[in-house]
C-alpha positions in Angstrom: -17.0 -52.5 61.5 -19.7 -53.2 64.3 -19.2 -56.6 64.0 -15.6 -56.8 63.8 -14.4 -58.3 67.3 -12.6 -55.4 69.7 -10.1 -58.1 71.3 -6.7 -59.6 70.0 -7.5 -62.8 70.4 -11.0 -62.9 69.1 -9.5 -61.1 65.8 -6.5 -63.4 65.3 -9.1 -66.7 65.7 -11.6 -64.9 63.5 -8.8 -63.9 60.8 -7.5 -67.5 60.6 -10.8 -69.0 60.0 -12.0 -66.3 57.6 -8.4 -67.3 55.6 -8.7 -71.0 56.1 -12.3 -71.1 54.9 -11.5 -68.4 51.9 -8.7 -71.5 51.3 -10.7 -74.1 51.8 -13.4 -73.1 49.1 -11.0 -72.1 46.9 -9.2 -75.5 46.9 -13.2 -77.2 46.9 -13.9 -75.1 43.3 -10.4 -75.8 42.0 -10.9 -79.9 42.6 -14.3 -79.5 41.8 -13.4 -78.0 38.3 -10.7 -80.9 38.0 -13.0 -83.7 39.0 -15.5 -82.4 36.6 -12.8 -82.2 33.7 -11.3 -86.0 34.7 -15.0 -86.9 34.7 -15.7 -86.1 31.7 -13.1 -87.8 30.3 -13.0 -90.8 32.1 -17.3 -90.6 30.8 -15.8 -90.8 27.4 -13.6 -93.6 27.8 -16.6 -96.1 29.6 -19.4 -94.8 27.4 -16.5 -96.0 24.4 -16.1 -99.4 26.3 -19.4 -99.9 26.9 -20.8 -99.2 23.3 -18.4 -101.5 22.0 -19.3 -103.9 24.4 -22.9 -104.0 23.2 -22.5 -104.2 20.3 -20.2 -107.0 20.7 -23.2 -108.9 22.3 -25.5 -107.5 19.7 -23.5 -109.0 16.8 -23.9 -112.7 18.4 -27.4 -112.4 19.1 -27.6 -111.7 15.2 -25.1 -114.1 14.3 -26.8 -116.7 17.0 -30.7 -115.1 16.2 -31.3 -115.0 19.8 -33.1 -111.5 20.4 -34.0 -112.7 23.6 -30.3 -112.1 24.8 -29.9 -109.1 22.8 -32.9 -108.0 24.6 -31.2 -109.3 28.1 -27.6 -107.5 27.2 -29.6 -104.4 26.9 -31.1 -104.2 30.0 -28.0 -105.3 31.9 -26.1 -102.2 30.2 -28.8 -100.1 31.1 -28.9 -101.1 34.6 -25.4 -99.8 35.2 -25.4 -97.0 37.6 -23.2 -94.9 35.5 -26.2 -95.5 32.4 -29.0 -93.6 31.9 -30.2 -95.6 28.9 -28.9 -98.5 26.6 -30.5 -99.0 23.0 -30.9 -100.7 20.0 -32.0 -99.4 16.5 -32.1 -100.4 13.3 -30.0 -98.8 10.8 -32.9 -96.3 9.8 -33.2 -95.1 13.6 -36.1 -97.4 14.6 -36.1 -98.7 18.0 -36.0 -102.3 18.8 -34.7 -102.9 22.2 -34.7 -100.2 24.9 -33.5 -100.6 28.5 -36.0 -98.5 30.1 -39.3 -98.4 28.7 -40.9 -99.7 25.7 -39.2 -99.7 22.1 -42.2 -98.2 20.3 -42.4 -95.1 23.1 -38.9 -94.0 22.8 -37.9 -91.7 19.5 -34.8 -90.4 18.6 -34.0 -87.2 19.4 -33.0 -84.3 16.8 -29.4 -84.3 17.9 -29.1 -88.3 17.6 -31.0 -88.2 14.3 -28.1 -85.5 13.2 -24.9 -87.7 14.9 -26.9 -90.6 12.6 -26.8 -88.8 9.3 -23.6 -88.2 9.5 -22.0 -91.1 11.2 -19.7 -93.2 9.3 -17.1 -96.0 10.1 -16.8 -98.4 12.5 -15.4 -96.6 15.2 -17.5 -95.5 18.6 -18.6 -91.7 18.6 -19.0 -90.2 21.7 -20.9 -86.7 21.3 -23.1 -84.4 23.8 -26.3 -84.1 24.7 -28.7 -81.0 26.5 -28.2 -80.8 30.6 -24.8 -82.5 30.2 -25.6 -85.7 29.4 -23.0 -87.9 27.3 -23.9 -90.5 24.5 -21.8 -93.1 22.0 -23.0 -94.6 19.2 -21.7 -97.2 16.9 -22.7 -99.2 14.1 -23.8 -103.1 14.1 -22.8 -105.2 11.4 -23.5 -108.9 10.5 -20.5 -110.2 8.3 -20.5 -106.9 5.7 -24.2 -106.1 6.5 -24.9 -103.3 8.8 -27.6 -104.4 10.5 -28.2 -101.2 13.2 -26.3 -99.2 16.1 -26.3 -99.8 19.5 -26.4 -96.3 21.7 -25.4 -96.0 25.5 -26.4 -92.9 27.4 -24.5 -91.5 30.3 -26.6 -91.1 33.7 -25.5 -87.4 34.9 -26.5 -87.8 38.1 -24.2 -90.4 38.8 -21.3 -87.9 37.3 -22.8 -85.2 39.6 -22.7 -88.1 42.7 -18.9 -88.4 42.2 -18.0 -84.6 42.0 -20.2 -84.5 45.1 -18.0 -86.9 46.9 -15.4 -85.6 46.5 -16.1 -82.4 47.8 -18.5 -83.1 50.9 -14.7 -85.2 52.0 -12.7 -82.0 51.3 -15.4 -79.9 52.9 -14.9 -82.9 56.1 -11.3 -82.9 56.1 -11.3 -78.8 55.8 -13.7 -78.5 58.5 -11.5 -80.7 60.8 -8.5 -79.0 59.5 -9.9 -75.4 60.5 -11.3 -76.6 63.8 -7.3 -78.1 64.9 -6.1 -74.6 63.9 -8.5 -72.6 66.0 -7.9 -74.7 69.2 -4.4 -74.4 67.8 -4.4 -70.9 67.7 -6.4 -70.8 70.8 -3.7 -71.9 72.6 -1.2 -69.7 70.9 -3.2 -66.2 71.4 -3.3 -67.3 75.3 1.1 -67.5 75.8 0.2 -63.8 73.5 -2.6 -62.4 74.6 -2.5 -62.6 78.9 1.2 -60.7 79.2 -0.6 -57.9 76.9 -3.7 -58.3 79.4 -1.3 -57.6 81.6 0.4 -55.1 80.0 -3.3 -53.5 79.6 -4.4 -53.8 83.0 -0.6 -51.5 84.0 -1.7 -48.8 81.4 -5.0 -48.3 82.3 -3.9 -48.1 86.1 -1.3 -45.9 84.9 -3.8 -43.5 82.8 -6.5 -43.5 85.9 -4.0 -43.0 88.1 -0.5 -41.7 87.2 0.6 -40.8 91.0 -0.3 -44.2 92.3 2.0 -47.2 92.3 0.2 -49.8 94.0 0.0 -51.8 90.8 3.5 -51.8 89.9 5.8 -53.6 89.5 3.7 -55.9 86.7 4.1 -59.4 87.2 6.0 -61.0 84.2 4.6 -64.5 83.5 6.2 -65.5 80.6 9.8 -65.8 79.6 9.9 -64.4 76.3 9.4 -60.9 74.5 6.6 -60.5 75.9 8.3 -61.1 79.4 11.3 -58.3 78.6 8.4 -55.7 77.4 6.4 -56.2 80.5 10.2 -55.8 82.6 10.9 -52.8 80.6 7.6 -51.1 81.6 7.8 -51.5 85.0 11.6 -50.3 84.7 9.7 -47.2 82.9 7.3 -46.5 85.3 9.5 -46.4 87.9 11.8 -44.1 86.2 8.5 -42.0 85.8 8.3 -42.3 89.1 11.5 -40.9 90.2 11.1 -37.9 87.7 7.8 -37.2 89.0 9.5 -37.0 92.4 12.1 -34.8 91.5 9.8 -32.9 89.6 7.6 -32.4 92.3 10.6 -31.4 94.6 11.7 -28.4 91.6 8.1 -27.3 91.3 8.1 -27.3 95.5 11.7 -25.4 95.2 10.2 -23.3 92.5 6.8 -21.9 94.8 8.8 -21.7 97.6 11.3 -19.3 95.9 8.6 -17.8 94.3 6.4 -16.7 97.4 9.3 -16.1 99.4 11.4 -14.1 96.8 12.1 -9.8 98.0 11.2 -9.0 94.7 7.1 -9.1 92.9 6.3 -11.8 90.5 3.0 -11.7 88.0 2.4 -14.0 85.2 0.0 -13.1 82.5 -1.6 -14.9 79.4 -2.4 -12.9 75.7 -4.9 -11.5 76.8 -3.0 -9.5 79.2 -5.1 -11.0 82.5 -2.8 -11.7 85.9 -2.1 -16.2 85.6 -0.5 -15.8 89.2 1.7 -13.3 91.4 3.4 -13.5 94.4 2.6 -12.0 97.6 5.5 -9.2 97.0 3.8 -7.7 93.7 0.5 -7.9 95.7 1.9 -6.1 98.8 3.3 -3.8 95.6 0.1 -3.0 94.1 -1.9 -3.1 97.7 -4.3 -5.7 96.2 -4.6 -9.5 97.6 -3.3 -12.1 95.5 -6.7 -14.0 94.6 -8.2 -10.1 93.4 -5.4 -9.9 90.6 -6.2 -13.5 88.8 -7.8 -13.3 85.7 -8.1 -9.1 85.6 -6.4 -7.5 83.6 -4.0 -4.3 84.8 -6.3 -1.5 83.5 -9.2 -3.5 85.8 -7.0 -2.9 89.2 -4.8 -0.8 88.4 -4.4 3.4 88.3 -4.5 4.3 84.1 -0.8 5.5 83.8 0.5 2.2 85.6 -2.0 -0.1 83.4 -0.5 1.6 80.3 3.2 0.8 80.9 2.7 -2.2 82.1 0.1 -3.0 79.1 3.4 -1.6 76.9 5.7 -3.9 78.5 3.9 -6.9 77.7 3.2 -6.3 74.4 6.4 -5.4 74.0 7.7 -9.2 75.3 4.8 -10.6 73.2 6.2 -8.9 69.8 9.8 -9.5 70.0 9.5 -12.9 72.0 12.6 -11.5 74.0 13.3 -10.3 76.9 12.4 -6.5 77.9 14.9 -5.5 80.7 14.7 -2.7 83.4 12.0 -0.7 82.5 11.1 2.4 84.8 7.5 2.4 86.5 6.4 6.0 88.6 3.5 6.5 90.3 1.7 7.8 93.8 0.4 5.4 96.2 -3.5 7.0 96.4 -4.0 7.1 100.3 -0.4 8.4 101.0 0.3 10.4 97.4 4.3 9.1 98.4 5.5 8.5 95.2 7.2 5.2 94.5 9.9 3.9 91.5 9.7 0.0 90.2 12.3 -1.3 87.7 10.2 -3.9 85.6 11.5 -6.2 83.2 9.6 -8.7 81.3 10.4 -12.1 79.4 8.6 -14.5 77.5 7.3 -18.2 78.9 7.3 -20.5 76.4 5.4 -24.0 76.3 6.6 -24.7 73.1 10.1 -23.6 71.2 8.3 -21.0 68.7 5.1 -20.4 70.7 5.3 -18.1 73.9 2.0 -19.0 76.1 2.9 -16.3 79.1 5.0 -13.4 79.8 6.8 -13.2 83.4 6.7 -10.2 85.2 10.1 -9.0 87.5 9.7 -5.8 89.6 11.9 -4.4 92.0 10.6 -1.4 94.1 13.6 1.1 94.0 11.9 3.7 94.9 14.9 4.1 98.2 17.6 4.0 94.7 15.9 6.6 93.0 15.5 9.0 95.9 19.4 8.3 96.6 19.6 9.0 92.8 17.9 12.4 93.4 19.7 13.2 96.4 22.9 12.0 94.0 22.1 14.7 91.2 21.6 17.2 93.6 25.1 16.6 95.1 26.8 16.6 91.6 24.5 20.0 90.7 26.3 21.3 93.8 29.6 19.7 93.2 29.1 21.4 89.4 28.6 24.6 91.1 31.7 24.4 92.8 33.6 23.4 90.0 32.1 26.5 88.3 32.9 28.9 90.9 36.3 27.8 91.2 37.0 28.6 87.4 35.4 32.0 87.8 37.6 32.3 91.2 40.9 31.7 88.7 39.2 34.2 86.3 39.1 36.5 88.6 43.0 36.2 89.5 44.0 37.9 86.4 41.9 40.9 86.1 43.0 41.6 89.7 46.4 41.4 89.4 46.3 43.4 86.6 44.3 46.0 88.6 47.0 45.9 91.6 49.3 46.8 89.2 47.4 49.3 88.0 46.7 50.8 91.2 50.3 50.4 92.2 51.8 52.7 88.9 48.9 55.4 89.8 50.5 55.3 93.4 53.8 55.9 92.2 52.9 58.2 89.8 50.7 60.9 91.3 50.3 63.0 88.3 48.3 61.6 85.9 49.8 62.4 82.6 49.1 60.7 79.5 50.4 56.8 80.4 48.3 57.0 83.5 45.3 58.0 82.6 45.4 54.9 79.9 46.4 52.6 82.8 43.2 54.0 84.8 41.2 53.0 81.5 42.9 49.5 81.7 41.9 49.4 85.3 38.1 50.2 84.5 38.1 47.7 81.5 39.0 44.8 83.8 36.6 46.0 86.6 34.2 45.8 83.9 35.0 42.1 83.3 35.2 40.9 87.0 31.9 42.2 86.7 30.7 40.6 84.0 32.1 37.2 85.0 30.6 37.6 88.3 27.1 38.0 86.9 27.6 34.9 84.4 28.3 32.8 87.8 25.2 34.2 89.4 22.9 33.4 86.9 24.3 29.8 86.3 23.5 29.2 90.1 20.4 31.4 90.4 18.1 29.2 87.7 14.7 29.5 87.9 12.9 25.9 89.6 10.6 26.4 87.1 11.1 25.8 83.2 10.7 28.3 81.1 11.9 29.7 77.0 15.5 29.9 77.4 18.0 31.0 74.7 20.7 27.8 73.7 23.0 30.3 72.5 23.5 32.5 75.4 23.8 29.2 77.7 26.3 27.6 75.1 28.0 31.6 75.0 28.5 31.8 78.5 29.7 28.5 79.3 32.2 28.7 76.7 33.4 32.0 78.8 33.4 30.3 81.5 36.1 28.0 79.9 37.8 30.3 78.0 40.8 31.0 79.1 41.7 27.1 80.5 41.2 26.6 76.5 43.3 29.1 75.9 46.3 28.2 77.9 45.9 24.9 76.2 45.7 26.3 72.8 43.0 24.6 71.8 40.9 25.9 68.6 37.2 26.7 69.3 35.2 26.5 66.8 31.4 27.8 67.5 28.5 27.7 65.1 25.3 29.2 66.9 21.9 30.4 65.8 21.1 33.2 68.5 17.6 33.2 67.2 16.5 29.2 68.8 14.4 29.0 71.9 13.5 26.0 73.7 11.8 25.4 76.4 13.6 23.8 79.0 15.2 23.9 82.8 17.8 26.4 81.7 19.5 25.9 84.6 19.9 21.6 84.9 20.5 22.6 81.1 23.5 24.8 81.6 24.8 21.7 83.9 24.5 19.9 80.7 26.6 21.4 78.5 29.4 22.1 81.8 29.9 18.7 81.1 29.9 18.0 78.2 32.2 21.3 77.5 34.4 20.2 80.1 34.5 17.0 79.5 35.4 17.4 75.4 38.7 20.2 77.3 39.9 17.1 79.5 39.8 14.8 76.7 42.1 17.0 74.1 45.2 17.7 74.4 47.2 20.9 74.0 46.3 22.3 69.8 43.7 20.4 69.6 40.2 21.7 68.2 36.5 21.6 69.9 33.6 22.8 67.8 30.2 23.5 69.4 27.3 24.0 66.9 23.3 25.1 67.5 20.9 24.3 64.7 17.4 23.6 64.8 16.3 19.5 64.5 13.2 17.5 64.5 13.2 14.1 66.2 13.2 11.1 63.5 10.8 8.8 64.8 8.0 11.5 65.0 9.1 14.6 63.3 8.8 16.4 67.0 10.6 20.3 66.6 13.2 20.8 68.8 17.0 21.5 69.1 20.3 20.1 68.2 23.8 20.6 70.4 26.6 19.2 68.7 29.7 19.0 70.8 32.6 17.7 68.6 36.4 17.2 69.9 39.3 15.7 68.3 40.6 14.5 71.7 41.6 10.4 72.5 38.1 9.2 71.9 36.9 6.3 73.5 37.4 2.5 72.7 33.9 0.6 72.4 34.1 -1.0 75.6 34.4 2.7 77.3 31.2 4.0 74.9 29.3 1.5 76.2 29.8 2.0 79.9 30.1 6.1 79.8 26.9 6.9 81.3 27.1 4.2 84.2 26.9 6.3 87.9 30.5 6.4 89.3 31.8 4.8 86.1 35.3 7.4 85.5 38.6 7.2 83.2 39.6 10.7 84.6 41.0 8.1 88.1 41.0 10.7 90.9 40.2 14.0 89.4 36.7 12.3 88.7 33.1 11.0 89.9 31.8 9.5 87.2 28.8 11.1 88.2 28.9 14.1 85.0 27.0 11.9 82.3 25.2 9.8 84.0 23.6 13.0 85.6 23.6 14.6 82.0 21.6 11.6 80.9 18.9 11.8 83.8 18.0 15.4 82.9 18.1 15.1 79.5 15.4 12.1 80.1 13.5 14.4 82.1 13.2 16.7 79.4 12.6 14.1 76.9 15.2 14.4 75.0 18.6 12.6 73.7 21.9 12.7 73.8 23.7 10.6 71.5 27.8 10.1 71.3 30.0 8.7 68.5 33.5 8.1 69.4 36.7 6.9 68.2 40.2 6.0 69.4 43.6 6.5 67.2 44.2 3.5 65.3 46.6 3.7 62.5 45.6 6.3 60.0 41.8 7.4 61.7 41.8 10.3 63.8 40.4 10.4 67.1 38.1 12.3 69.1 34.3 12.3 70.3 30.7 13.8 69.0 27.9 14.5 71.7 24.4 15.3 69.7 22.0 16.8 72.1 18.3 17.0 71.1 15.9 18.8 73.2 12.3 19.0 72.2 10.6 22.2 72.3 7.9 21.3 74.7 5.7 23.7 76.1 4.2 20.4 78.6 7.1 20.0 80.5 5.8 21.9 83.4 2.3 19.6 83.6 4.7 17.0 83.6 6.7 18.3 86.9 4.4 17.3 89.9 3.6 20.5 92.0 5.0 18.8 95.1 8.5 18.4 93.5 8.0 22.4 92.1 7.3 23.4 95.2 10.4 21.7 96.9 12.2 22.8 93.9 11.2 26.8 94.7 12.4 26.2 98.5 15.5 24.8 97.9 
């Protein structure tokens, strides 16, 4: 509404006079409607009185036959403001007298011609005219004679002059009424309307400028509600204040931690373009910091690094979770040094169910990972030792038996039937030092390179290897191979493999216990990928869940000092190298449940492992 006033004090004066005027002429109609009613009636009662009083006066003129004061009392009636016209007929309706006008001009009317037809008595009858005009009529008599009927009209404008009156001095008194209010009001709106001016003025200073406080504190000029509100705003805005202080001092705290932080920082939106980074991540990435904002990684970035970092946000866009220590390789380009980050990714929300960002955390390990490496290699080694001393206390036995041997042939120089089956007892352990010996040599002597290996000679031979430290033990072995299987593998970081997970099942059960080792092929469940399955099943302690969970930690042991801790964490590394899994179930004795531990190996058979070994690392591999 255009014409609707925009201020508070224009709208409450315009309000109360639109309401007092609505009133105003509501009450005028209402009195108006009375006064016409009371007129009416109070037009009924005179025009009664005043026919009866002419024809009072007409009965003496007859009685006195003086028609000159019948005449005379008709024209004073009829000059009565309140009288349009006062007359005299005859009983037949003929005029005689007449106040305004002359007798022979003036007629009855049709309505006063009907009222006389049927008019009887001697009472006054007061009955309606057209326009609103009121009329009485009643008879003349001398003695019993009727001798005519004297008629008084009622002048409507006079009735009209009244009502009039009456209103033009309600109209007066509303008019003066309604202009007390407004200065009234006027007076009110100020005590109202100048703290909210006030209170205006601190807003809009507040909205232009909401880091300046030059027009603050408001004054308060009233002591009333008005007075507390205007208090409790400038007690607001200098709480404002002091968050916006300490809220600058965080966001300074935060900026500085985040330039100055060892580790790289990127922010990205949904489209997956940088928001911000730190000078870290661009020291990381070789880039500047102003070159990363608004490109995306695919735009700066080497394809294989784009992808996983492309992966990792989408990945903390889907779940709205966190996505913790992720693995990023690569090759610097001018150096081809190959570097390791450990990336994890979370969600920035702006609102509780919306996530507007995703954070970016990476940590260049690449010194960890090549301490890793140099670690693996150390536990290979430390593996090979382990190995050769088991072969070492293999070879005790065959030799003593041999000494023996040699020392009954010595003794007895002819050779009759008992020696020559101690000489075949001598050749059938020189046969097995042999064969134990070339079982060592081609556990250490593994090609660099991968190639088709057979599972079930590597499972065969390490269980050899083993053989006789399960035997003093007594513990059942149970195999189930299929010597048919290839897979293409590292046969060698392989056998290193299942050494520990072989000798790791014989330290964990105790003397009759029972180890099963089984071969099958497998495909992997998420993509139906061919491969192999190693199951290594023992019914030794088991391990309680808190154990599970920390088994393939580095340097995490229960074996105290007879281990590194090293064995499955190294087992784990390979195995992701080769793309596969290793998977373990586990139980401790409690109650009636037996314990022991399941190790599920699956190893794809993937021809693309070598493209997937850089040739620098083959290379080092062959010289080592």
């Amino acid at each position: 509404m255009r014409w609707w006033p925009r201020s508070l004090r224009w709208q409450m004066l315009l309000s109360l006079v639109l309401l007092e005027a609505l009133s105003i002429g509501l009450f005028a109609m209402f009195l108006t409607h009375m006064e016409n009613r009371d007129m009416r009636d109070r037009d009924r009662q005179r025009l009664d009185h005043q026919v009866t009083d002419l024809c009072v006066d007409a009965e003496e003129a007859f009685q006195d036959q003086h028609p000159d004061f019948l005449a005379a009392a008709v024209r004073m009636v009829g000059g009565a403001p309140s009288v349009l016209r006062a007359k005299i007929t005859d009983p037949d309706g003929k005029m005689l007298y007449v106040s305004a006008g002359e007798a022979g001009q003036v007629r009855l009317d049709p309505v006063e011609r009907s009222v006389l037809g049927r008019y009887t008595g001697h009472v006054p009858r007061v009955f309606s005219l057209a326009d609103g005009r009121w009329e009485a009529v009643k008879p003349i008599y001398f003695g019993y004679q009727l001798r005519g009927y004297s008629w008084i009209e009622s002048n409507p404008l006079w009735d009209d002059e009244q009502v009039f009156d009456t209103v033009r001095a309600t109209l007066i008194f509303g008019s003066i009424w309604i202009i007390a209010s407004f200065v009234l009001v006027w007076l009110m709106s100020l005590l109202i309307t100048r703290p909210l001016a006030v209170l205006h003025h601190g807003t809009r200073a507040l909205a232009v400028h909401p880091e300046s406080s030059t027009a603050f504190p408001l004054p308060v000029t009233v002591e009333n509600e008005f007075g507390e509100l205007i208090a409790a705003f400038n007690s607001m805005v200098a709480s404002i204040e002091v968050q916006r202080a300490g809220l600058h001092d965080t966001l300074s705290l935060l900026d500085s931690l985040l330039a100055n932080a060892p580790i790289g920082f990127a922010f990205f939106d949904r489209s997956g373009r940088f928001v911000r980074v730190n000078q870290v991540f661009a020291s990381l990435t070789g880039i500047s910091i102003g070159a990363h904002l608004g490109r995306t990684p695919a735009e700066l970035l080497n394809p294989e690094v784009a992808a996983q970092f492309d992966e990792a946000l989408q990945r903390a866009f889907a779940s709205q979770g966190p996505v913790a220590d992720m693995e990023f390789r690569g090759r610097y380009p001018e150096s081809q040094i190959s570097w390791t980050w450990l990336v994890s990714a979370y969600p920035v929300r702006t609102l509780p169910e919306q996530v507007r960002w995703v954070g970016i955390v990476v940590r260049d390990v690449t010194e960890r990972a090549r301490a890793e490496e140099a670690l693996r290699r150390s536990e290979k080694l430390a593996a090979t030792g382990r190995l050769a001393a088991s072969i070492a206390h293999e070879i005790n036995n065959p030799l003593e038996g041999l000494t023996n041997l040699l020392y009954l042939l010595r003794a007895h120089c002819s050779l009759n039937g008992s020696a020559l089956e101690y000489a075949s007892m001598a050749e059938h352990e020189a046969r097995r030092i042999s064969e134990i010996a070339q079982k060592t040599l081609r556990f250490y002597r593994q090609s660099t390179l991968p190639g088709r290996a057979h599972p079930a000679e590597m499972i065969d031979s390490m269980l050899d290897l083993y053989k006789t430290r399960m035997h003093t033990l007594n513990i059942a072995l149970e195999r189930k191979l299929d010597p048919d299987l290839t897979v293409f593998c590292f046969e060698g970081e392989i056998r290193q493999v299942l050494a520990n997970l072989i000798g790791n099942a014989i330290d964990a059960t105790s003397a009759g216990g029972r180890i099963v080792v089984r071969l099958r092929a497998a495909h992997r469940g998420s993509s139906g990928e061919p491969g192999v399955l190693i199951t290594v099943v023992d019914s030794g302690v088991g391990m309680t869940p808190d154990v599970r969970a920390r088994i393939f930690e580095p340097f995490f042991t229960t074996k105290d000092a007879t281990g590194t801790g090293l064995g499955l964490w190294v087992s784990q590394e390979i195995v992701a190298k080769h793309r596969g899994e290793l998977r373990v179930r586990s139980r401790a004795a409690s109650g009636p449940h037996r314990s022991g531990s399941v190790f599920q190996l699956f190893l794809p058979d993937d021809e693309s492992l070598a493209a997937h070994t850089p040739a620098a690392e083959q290379v080092e591999l062959q010289n080592s």
